[in-house]
TIMI-2910 file (N, C-alpha, C, CB; in pm, 1 decimal, decimal comma, always signed):
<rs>
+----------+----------+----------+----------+----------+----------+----------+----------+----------+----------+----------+----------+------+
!      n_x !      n_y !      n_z !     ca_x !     ca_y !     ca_z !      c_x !      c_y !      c_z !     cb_x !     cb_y !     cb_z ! resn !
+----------+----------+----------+----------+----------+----------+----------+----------+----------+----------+----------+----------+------+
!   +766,1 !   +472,2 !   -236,4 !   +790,8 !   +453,0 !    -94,6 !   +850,2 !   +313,6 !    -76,8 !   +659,5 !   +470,9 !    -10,2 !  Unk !
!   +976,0 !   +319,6 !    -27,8 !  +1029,0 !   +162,3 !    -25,8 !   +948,9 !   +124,8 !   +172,8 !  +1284,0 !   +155,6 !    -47,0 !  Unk !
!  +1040,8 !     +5,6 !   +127,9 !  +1021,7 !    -72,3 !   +304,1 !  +1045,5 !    +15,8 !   +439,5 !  +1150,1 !   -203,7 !   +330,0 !  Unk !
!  +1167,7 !    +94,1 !   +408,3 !  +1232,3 !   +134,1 !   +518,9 !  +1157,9 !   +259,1 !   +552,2 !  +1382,0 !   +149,6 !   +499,3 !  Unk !
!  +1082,3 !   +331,4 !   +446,1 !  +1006,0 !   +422,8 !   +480,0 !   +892,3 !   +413,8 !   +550,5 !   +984,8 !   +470,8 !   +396,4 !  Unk !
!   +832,3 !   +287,7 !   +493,5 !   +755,2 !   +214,2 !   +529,8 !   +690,0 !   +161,3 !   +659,8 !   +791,0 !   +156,5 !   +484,3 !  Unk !
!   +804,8 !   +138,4 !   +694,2 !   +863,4 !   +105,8 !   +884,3 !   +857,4 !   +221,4 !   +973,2 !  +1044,9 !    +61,9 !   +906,0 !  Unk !
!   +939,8 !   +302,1 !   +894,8 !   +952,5 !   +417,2 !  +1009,5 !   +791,2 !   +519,1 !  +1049,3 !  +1088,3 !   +538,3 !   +937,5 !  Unk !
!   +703,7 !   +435,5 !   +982,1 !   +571,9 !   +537,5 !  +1053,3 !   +535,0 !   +416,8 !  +1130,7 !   +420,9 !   +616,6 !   +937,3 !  Unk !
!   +437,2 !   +479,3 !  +1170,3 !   +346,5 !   +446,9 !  +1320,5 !   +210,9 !   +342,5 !  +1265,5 !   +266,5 !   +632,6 !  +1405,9 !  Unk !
!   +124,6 !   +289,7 !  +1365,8 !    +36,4 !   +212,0 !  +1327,9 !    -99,1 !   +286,5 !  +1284,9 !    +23,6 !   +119,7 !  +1429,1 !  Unk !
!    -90,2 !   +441,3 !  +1305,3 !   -177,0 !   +536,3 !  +1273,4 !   -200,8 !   +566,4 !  +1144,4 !   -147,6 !   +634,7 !  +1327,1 !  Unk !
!    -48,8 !   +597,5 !  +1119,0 !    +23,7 !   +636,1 !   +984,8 !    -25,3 !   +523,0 !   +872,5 !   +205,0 !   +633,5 !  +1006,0 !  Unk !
!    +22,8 !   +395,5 !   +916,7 !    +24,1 !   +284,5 !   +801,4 !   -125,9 !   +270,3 !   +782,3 !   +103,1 !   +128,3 !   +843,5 !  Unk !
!   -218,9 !   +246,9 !   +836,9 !   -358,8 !   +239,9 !   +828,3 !   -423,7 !   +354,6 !   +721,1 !   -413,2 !   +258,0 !   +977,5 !  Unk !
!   -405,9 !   +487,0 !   +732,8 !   -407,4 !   +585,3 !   +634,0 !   -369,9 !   +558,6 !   +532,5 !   -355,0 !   +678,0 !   +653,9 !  Unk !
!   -236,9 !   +476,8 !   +550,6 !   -107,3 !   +522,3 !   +388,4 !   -199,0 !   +407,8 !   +335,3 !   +138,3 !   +483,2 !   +387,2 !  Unk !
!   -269,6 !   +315,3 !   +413,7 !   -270,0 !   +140,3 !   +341,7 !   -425,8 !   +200,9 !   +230,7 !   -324,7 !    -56,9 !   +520,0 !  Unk !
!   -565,2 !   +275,2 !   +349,4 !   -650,4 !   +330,9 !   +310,8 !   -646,0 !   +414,2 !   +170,0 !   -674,3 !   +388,3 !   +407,7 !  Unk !
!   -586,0 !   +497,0 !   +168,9 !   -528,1 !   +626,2 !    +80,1 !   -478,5 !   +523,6 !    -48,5 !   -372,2 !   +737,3 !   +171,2 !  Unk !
!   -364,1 !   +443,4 !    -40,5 !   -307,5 !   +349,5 !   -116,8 !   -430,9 !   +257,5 !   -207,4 !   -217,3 !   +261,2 !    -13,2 !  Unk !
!   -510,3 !   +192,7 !   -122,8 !   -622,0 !   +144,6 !   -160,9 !   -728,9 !   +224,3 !   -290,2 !   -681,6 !   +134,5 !    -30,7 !  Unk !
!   -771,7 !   +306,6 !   -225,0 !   -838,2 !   +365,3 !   -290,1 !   -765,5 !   +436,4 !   -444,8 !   -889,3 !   +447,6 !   -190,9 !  Unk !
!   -648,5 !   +500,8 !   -401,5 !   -552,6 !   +502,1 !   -525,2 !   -541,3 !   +413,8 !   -667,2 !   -439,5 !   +479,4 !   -469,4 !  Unk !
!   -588,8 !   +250,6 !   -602,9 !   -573,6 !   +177,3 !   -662,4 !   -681,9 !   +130,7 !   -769,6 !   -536,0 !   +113,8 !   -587,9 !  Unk !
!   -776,3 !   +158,8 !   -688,5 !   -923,9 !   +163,6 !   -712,2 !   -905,9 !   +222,9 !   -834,4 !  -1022,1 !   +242,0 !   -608,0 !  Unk !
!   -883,7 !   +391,5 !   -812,4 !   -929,4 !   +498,2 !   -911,8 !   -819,5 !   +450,8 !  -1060,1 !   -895,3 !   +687,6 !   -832,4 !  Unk !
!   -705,6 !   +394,2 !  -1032,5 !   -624,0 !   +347,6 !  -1149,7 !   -677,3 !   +246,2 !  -1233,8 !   -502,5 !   +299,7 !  -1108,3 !  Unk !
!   -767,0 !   +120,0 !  -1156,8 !   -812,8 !    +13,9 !  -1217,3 !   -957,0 !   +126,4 !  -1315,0 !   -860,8 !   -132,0 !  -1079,7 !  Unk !
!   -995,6 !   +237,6 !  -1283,9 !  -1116,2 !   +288,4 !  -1317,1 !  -1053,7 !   +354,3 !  -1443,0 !  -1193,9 !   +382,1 !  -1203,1 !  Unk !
!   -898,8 !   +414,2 !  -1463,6 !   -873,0 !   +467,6 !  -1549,1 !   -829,7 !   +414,5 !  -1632,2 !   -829,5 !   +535,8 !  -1531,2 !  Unk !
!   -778,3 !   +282,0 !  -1606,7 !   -743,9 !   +172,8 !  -1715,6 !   -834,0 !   +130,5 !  -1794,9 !   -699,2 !    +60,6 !  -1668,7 !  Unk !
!   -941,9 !   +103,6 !  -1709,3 !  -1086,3 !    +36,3 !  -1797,1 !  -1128,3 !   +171,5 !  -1869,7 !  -1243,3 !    -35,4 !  -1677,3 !  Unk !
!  -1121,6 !   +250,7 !  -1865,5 !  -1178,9 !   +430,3 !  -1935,9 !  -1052,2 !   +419,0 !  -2039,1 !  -1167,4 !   +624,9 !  -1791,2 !  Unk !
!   -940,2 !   +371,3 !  -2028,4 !   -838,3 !   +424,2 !  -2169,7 !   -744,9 !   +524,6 !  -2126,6 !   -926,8 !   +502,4 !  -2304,0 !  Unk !
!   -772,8 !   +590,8 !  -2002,7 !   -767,0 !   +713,6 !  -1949,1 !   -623,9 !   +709,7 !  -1866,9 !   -901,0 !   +743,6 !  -1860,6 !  Unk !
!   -536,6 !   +583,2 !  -1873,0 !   -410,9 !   +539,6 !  -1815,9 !   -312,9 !   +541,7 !  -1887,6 !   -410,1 !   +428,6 !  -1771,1 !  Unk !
!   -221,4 !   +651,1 !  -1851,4 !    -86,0 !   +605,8 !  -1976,0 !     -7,3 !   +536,2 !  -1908,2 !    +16,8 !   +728,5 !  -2049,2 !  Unk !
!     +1,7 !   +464,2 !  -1801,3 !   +132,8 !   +415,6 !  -1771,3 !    +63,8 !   +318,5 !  -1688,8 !   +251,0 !   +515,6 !  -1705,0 !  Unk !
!    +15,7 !   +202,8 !  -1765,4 !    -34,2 !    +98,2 !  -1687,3 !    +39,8 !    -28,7 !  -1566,4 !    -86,6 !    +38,5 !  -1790,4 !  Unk !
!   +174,2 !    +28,4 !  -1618,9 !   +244,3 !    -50,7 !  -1472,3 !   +248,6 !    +79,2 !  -1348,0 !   +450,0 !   -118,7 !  -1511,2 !  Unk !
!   +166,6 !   +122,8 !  -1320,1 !   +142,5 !   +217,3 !  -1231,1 !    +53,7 !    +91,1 !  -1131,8 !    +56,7 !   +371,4 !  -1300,9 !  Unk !
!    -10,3 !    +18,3 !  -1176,6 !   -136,3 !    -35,6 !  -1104,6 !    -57,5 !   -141,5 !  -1013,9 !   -266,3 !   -108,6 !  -1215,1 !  Unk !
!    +74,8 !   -235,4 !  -1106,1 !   +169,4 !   -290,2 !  -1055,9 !   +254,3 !   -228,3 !   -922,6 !   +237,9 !   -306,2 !  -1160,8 !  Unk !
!   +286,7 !   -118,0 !   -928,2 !   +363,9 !    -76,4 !   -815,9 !   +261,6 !    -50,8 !   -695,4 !   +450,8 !    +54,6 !   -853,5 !  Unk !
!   +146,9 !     -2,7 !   -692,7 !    +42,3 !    +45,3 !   -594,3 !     -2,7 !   -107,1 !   -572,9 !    -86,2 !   +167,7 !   -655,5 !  Unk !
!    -15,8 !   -203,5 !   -617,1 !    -63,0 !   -317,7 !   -595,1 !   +102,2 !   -381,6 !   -467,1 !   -102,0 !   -404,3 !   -779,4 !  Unk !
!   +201,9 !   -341,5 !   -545,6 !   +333,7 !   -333,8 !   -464,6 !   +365,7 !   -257,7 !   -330,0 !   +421,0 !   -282,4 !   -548,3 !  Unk !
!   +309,9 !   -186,3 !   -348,4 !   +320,9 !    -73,0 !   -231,4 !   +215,7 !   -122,6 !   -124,8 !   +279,8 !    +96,7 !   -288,8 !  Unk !
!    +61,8 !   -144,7 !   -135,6 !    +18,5 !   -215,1 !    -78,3 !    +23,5 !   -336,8 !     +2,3 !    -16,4 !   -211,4 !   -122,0 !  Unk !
!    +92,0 !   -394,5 !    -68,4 !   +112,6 !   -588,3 !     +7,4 !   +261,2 !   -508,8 !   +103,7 !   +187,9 !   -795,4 !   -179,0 !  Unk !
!   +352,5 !   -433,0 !    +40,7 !   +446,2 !   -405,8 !   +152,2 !   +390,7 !   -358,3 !   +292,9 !   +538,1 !   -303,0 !   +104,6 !  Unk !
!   +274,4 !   -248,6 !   +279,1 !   +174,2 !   -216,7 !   +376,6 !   +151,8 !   -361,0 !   +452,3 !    +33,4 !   -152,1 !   +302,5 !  Unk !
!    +92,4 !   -399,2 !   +436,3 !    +61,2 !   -491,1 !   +493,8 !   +129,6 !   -562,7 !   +536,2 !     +5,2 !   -535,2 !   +453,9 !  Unk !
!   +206,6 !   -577,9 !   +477,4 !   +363,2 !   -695,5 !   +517,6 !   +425,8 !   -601,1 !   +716,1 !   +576,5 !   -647,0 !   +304,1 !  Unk !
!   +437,3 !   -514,5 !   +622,1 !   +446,9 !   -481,7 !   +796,9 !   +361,5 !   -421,0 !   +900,1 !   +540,6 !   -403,0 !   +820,6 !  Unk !
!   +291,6 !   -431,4 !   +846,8 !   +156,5 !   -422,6 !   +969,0 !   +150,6 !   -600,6 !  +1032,9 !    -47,2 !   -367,6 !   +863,4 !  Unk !
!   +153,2 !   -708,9 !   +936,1 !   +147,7 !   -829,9 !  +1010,3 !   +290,8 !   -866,3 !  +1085,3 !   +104,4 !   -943,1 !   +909,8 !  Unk !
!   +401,9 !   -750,0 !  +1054,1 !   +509,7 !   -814,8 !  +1111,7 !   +495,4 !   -761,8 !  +1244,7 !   +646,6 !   -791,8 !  +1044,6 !  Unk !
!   +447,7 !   -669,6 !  +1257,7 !   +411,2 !   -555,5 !  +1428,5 !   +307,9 !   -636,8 !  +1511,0 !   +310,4 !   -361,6 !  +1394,9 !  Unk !
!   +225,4 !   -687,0 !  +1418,6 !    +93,9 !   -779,2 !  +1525,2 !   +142,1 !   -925,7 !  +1586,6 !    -64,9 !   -829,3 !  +1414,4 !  Unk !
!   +276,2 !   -964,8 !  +1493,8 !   +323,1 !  -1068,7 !  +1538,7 !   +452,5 !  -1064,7 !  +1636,9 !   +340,2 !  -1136,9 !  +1431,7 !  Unk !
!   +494,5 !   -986,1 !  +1607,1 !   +587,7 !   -894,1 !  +1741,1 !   +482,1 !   -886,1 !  +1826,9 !   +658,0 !   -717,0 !  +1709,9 !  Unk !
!   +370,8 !   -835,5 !  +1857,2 !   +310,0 !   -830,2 !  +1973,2 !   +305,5 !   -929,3 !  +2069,9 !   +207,9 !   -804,8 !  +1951,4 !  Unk !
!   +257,1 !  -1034,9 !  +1972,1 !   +216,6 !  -1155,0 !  +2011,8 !   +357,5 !  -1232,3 !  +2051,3 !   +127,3 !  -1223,4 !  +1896,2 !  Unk !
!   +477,6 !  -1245,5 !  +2047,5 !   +567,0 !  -1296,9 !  +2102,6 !   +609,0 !  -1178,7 !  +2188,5 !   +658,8 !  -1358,8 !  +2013,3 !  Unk !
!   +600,3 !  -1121,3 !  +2205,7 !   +667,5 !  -1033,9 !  +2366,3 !   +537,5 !  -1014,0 !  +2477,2 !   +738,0 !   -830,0 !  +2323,5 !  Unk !
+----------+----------+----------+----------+----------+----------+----------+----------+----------+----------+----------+----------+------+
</rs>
C-alpha cells in the first residue's frame, strides 16, 4: 500500500488499517523469533507501512488545527 492509497481512505479506515497493520506486525516479530519467517524484510515494510499510517493521520490533525 503506497502513500496515495493511503490518503485516499477516511479517518475510520486509517485507524483499522493502522490497528490490523499493528497487530500484523506483532504476529511477524512472533514468527521471526519461532524460525517460522522466510522473508524477514517483511517486518521492514509493515514497520514502513505503519509510520506512513501515521504520517498521515498527523498530517489531517494538523490540517485541523490550522483551518
Amino acid at each position: 500500500m503506497n502513500i496515495n492509497e493511503i490518503r485516499a481512505l477516511n479517518v475510520e479506515e486509517l485507524s483499522n488499517e493502522l490497528k490490523d497493520t499493528e497487530g500484523a506486525l506483532m504476529n511477524l516479530r512472533f514468527k521471526a523469533v519461532a524460525m517460522q519467517l522466510s522473508d524477514v524484510n517483511e517486518i521492514n515494510r509493515t514497520r514502513k507501512k505503519i509510520s506512513r499510517i501515521k504520517t498521515v493521520i498527523r498530517e489531517r490533525e494538523l490540517s485541523e488545527v490550522v483551518e
